[in-house]
C-alpha positions as a printed Julia matrix, in Angstrom:
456×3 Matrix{Float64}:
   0.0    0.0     0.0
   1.31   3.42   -1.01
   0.21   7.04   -0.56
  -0.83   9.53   -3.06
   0.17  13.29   -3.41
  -2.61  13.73   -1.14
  -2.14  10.72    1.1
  -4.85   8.86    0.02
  -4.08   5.36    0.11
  -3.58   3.65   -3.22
  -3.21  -0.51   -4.06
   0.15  -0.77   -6.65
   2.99  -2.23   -7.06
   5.02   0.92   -6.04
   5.4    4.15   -5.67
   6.46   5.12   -8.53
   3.77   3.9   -10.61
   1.36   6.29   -8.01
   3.11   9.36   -8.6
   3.01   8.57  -12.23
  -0.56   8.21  -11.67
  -0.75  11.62   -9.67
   0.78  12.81  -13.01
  -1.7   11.8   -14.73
  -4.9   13.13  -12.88
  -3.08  16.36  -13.1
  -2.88  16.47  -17.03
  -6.39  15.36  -16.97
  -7.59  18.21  -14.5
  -5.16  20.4   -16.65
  -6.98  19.21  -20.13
  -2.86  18.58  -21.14
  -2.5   16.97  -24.38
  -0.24  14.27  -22.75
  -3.13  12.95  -20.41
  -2.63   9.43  -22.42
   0.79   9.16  -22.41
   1.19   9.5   -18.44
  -1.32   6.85  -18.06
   0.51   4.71  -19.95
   3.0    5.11  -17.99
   1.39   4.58  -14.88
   0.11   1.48  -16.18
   3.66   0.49  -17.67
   4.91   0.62  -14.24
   2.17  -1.75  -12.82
  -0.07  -3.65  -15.09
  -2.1   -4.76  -12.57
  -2.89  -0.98  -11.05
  -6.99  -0.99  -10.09
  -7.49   3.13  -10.33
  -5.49   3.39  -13.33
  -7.61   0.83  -15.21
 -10.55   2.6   -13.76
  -9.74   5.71  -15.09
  -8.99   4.42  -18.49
 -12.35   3.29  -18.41
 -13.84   6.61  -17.38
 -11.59   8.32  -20.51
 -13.16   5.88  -22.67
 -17.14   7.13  -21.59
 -16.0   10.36  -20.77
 -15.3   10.33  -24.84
 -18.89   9.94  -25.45
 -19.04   7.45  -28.82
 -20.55   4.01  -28.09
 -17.94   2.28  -29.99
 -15.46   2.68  -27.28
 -17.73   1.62  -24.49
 -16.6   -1.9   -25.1
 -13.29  -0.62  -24.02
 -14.7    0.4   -21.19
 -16.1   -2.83  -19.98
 -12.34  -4.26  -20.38
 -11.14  -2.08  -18.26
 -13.36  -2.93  -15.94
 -12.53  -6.58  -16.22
  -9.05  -5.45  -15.68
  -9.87  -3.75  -12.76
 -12.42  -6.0   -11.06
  -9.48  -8.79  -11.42
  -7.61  -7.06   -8.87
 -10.09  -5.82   -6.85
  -9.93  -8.37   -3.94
  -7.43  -6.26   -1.94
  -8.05  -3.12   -2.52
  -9.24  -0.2    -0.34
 -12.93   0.82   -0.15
 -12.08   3.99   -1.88
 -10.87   2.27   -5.05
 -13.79  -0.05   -4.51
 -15.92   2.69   -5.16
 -14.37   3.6    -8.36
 -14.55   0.3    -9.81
 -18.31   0.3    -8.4
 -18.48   3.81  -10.75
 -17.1    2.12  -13.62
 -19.42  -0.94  -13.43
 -22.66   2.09  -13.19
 -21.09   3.65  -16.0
 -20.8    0.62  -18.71
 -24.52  -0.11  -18.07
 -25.22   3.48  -18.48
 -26.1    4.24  -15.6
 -24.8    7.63  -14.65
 -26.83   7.6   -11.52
 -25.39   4.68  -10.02
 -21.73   5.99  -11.23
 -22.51   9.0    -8.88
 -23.73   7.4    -5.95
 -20.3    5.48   -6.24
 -18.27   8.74   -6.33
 -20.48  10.56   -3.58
 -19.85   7.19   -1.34
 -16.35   7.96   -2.12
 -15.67  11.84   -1.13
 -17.72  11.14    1.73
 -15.01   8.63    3.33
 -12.74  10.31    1.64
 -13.23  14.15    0.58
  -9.55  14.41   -0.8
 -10.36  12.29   -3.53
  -9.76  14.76   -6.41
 -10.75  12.19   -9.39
 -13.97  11.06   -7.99
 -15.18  15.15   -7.0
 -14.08  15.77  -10.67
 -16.12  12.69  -11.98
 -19.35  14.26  -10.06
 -18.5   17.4   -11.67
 -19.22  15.81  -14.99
 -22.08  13.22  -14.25
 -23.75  15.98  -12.35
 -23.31  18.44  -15.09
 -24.63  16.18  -18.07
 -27.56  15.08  -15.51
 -29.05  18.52  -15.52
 -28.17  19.19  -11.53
 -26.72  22.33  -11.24
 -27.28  22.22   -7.16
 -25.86  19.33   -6.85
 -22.49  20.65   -9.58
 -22.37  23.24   -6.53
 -22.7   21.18   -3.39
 -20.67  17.93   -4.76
 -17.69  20.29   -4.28
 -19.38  21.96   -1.22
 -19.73  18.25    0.34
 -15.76  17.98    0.81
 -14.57  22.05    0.88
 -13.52  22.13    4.4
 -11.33  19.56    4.23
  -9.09  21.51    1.64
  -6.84  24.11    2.08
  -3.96  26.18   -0.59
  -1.56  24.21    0.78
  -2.49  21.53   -0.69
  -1.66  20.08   -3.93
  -4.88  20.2    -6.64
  -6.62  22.77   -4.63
  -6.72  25.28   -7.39
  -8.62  22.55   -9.45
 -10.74  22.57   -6.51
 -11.14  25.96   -6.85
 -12.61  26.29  -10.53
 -15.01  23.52   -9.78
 -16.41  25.23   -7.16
 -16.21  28.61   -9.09
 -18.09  26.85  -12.0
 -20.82  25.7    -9.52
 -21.32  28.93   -8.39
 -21.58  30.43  -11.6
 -24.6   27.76  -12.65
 -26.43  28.39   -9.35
 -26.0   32.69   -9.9
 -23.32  33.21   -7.42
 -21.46  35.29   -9.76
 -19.27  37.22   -7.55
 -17.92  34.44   -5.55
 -17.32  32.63   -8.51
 -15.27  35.4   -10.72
 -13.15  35.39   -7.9
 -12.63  31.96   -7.4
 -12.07  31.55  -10.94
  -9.33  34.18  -10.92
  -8.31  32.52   -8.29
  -7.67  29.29   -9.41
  -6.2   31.07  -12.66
  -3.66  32.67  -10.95
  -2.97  29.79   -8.93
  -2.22  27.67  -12.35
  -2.76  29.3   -15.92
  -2.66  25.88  -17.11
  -6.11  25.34  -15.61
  -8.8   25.68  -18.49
 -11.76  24.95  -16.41
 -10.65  28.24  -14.28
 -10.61  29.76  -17.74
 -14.04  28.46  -18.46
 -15.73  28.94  -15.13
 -14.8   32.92  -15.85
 -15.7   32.84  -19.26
 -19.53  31.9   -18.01
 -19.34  34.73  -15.76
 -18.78  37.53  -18.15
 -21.35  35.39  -20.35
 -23.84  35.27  -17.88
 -23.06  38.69  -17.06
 -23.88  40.11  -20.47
 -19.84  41.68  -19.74
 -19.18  41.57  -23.47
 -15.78  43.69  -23.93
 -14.93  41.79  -20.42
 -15.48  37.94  -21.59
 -13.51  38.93  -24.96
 -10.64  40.82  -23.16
 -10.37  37.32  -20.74
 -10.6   35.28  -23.43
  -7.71  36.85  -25.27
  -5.9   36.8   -22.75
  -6.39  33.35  -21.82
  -7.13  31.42  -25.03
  -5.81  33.12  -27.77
  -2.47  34.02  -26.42
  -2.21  30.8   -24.32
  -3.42  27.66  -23.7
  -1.47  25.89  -26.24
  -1.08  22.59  -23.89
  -4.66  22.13  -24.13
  -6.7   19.61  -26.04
  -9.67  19.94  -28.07
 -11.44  22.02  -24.79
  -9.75  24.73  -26.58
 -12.14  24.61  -28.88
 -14.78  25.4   -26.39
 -13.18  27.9   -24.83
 -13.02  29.93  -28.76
 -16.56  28.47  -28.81
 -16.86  31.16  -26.05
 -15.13  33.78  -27.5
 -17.52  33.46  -30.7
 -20.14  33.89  -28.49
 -19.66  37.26  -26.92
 -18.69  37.74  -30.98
 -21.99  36.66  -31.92
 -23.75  39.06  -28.7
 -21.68  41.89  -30.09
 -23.48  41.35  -33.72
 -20.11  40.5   -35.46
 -20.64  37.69  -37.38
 -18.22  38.2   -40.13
 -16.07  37.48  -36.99
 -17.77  34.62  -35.66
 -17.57  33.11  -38.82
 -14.08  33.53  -39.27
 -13.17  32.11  -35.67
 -15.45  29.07  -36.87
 -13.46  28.39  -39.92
  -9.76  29.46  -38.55
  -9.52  28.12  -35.13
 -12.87  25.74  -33.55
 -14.0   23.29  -36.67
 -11.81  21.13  -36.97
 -12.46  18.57  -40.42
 -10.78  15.43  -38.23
 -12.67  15.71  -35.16
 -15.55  13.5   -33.88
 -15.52  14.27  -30.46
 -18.78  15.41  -29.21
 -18.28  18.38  -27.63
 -16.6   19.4   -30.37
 -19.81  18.84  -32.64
 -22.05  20.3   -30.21
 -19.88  23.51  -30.21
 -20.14  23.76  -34.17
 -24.07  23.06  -34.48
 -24.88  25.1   -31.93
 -22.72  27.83  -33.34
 -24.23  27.54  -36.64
 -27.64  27.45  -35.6
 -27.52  30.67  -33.36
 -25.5   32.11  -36.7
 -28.71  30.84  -39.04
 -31.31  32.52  -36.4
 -29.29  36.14  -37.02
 -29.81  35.85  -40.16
 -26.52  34.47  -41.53
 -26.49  31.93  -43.58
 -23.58  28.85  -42.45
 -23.53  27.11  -46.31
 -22.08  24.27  -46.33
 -20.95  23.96  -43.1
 -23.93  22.55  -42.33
 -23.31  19.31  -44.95
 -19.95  18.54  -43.28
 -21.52  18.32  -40.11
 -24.25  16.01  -41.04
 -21.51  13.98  -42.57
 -20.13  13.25  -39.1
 -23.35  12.82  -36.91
 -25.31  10.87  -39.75
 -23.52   7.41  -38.78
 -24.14   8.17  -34.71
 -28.0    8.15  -34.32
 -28.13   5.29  -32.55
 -25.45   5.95  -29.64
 -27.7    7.58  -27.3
 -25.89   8.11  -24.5
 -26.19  11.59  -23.53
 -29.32  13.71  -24.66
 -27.53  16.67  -24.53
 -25.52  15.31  -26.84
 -28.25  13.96  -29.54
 -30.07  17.73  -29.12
 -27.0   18.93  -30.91
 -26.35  16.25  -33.48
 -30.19  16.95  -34.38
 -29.06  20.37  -35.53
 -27.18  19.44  -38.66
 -29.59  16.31  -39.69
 -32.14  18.92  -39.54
 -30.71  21.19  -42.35
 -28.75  18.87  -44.33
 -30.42  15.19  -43.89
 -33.5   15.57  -43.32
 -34.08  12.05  -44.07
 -31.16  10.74  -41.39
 -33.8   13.41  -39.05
 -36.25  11.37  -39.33
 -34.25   7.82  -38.76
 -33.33   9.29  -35.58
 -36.19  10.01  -34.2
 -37.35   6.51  -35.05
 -34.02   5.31  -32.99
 -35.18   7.73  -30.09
 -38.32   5.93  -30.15
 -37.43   2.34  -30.2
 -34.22   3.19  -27.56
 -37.38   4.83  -25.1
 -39.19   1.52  -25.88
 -36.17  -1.11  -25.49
 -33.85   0.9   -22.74
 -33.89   1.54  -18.97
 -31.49   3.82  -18.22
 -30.18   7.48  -17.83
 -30.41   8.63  -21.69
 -33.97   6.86  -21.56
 -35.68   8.31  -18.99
 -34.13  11.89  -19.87
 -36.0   11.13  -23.51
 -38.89  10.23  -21.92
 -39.23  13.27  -20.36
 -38.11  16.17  -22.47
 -35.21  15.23  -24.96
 -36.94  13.04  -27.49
 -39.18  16.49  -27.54
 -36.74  18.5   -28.01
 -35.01  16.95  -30.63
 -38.37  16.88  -32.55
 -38.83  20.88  -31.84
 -35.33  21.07  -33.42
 -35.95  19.2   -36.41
 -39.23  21.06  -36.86
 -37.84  24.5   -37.02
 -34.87  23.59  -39.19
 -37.19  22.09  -41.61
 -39.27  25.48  -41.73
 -42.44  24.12  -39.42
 -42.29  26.97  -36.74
 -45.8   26.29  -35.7
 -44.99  22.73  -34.67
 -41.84  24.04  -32.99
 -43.2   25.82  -30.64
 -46.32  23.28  -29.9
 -43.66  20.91  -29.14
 -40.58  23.13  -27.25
 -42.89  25.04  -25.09
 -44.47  22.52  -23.13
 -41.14  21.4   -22.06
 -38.92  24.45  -21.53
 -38.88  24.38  -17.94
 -37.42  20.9   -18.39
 -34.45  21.58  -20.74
 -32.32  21.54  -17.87
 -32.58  17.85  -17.89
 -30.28  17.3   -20.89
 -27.37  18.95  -19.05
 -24.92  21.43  -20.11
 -24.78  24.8   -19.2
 -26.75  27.34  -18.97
 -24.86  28.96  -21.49
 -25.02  25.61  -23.69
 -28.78  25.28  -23.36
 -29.79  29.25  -24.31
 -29.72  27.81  -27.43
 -33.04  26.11  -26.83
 -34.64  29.52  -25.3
 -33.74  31.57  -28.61
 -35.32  28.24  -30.66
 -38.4   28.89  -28.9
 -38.14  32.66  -29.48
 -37.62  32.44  -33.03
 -39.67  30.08  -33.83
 -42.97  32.2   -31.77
 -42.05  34.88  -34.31
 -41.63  32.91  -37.24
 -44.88  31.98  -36.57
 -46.28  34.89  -36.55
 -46.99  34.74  -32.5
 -45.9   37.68  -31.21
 -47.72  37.6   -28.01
 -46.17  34.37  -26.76
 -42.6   35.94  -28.4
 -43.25  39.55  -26.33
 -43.7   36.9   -23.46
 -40.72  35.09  -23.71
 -38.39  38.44  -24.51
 -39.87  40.24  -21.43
 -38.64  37.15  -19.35
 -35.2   37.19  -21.36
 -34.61  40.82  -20.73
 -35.83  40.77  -16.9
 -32.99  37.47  -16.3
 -30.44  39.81  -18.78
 -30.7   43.21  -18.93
 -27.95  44.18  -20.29
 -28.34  41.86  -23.23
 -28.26  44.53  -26.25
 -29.96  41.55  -28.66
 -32.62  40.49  -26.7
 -33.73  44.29  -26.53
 -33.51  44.38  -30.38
 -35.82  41.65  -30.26
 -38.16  42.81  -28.43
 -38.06  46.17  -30.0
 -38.89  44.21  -33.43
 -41.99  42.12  -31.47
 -43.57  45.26  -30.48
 -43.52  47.33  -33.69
 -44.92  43.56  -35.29
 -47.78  44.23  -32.44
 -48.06  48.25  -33.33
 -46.55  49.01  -29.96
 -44.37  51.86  -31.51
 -43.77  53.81  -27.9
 -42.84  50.35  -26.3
 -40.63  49.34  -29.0
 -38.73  52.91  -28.82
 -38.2   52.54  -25.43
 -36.56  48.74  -25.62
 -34.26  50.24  -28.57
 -33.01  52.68  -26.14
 -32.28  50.09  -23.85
 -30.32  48.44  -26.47
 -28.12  51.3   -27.26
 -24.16  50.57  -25.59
């Protein structure tokens, strides 16, 4: 038995393959390009080591394509064949793993939250609940997770600026804006390496409506930095070409699209969801993405019947609803019969709101406004089921928004741009909006008035 950089005890065959291990969380906390070469080191210096294997595994899901989840499941093998002398900690992890190759993201966090609560040092499992929490919809629980185990950390210690930006990120997605721009800069200044301190900032300024603020952080961060990073990059110039896209400069946004976040090889989801969503908020302004849309479709066409997060299949609707509309409609059919054939997380999230969603997505991109609305409204309030951000999930709002007016139903539109403008009042496009809604209504005085709440 050995001891971890937090003294944690670990089952391997020595020490050296736990710091090696230690390295390795680290370049995964840090989103490091060289995350898979320090676990294969870790592994190189014990075969047999139970947390390594289980953290394969988790790389595997945490990839989100169903063709590696058989990869998964051998790790899991490999780590349940050592598992007969290990502590209860790393018991838990392989208990997580198990959850997680049956899809089950809620038994994969009642794994992790056994394990910070014996053990609230455990940096990869409070990571791991930042991600299953995030992609269930739980914002509270994104918060408390890190909450749960904050007293026991301190600066002293080694990961606590990680600890940090989770905890600033959980404040941001519960409104605790303050606390979390300076934990965020926090954490930053602790280590510029760490992207999710980037990130949790970022949502600040977003939420915020701080536009010259997010793109002066951004800059600074991203654009001039970062360069160790993997494809999160992306999302953090997925960022950037939102405050672009709140400023009204889509020339620019479309130039960040094509210069620095699509990338032709990638199939990682995130990635995809960054692009669709990109290009659909891009279409609703009024500017037209081309092509872009057909390259898309080309990548998501041959993954309708994953389904394993909904937030995930929300987004891949996007481009099958422009450029496929035939694919659209296959995946709704695999929707259906997954519902049907399936009990687990992505199931019962489908049942409830994402199966509708995707439909109200595939509606408006085929032109049916009407039918958007009839089927997005009735489940708004549920949205944050899918997961994501808040940031992520405005998408869905401005659907719903567009879609009202599209329709020619400008009292549900006023509606829903009144409650837009109340949450962000600062938001220059919103007001523009709802300036257009009430001339549409021949509410000329009211439609001055949000104009001049639009001017800078």
């Amino acid at each position: 038995m050995f001891r971890d950089a937090l003294g944690l005890e670990v089952t391997a065959a020595s020490q050296a393959a736990v710091d090696a291990f230690d390295k390795t969380i680290t370049a995964y906390l840090d989103f490091a390009n060289d995350t898979g070469a320090r676990l294969k080191e870790a592994l190189t210096l014990d075969p047999a080591f139970v947390l390594a294997h289980c953290f394969k595994g988790y790389l595997f899901h945490l990839m989100g394509a169903k063709a590696l989840v058989p990869r998964a499941v051998k790790e899991l093998e490999l780590a349940q064949a050592g598992a007969a002398h290990i502590t209860a900690r790393e018991q838990c992890h392989v208990r997580a793993l198990a959850a997680w190759c049956q899809l089950d993201l809620q038994g994969a966090t009642a794994a992790w939250e056994a394990a910070i609560r014996d053990n609230p040092r455990d940096l990869l499992a409070v990571k791991m609940l930042h991600f299953t929490h995030f992609y269930m919809g739980d914002s509270q629980s994104l918060r408390d997770s890190v909450g749960r185990v904050w007293p026991a950390w301190h600066e002293a210690m080694p990961g606590y600026g990680y600890m940090l930006s989770m905890r600033a990120f959980g404040l941001e997605e519960t409104g605790a804006y303050d606390e979390a721009l300076r934990l965020g800069l926090r954490a930053y200044e602790i280590n510029p390496n760490d992207a999710w301190a980037v990130h949790a900032v970022a949502h600040v300024h977003d939420m915020r409506d701080q536009r010259v603020e997010g793109l002066a952080w951004l800059d600074q961060t991203v654009v001039s930095g970062g360069t160790q990073w993997h494809n999160f990059r992306y999302h953090l110039l997925w960022h950037k070409a939102l405050v672009l896209h709140e400023m009204e400069r889509y020339g620019d946004v479309l130039a960040l699209y094509d210069s620095a976040i699509w990338d032709a090889k990638s199939d990682e989801y995130l990635d995809l969801a960054n692009n669709t969503s990109l290009l659909l908020r891009l279409e609703m302004a009024g500017i037209g993405a081309g092509e872009r849309w057909q390259a898309l479709a080309a990548k998501v066409q041959g993954r309708k019947d994953e389904h394993l997060l909904a937030f995930v299949d929300t987004h891949f609707m996007m481009p099958l609803g422009v450029a496929a509309p035939d694919h659209a409609a296959q995946f709704l059919e695999s929707i259906d019969a997954y519902m049907d054939g399936a009990d687990d997380t992505y199931a019962s999230v489908a049942k409830a709101v994402s199966r509708d969603l995707c439909a109200a997505v595939r509606a408006y991109q085929a032109g049916h406004h009407d039918a958007c609305v009839e089927l997005l409204e009735p489940v708004r309030a549920l949205v944050h089921l899918i997961g994501g951000s808040h940031a992520q999930r405005d998408v869905f709002t401005e659907i719903l928004i567009e879609a009202a007016i599209k329709a020619g139903r400008h009292t549900l539109a006023r509606s829903l741009l009144y409650e837009r403008v109340s949450a962000r009042p600062k938001n220059a496009r919103a007001w523009k909006r709802l300036a257009y809604v009430l001339r549409q209504l021949g509410d000329v005085d009211a439609a001055m008035s949000a104009m001049r709440h639009a001017a800078p």
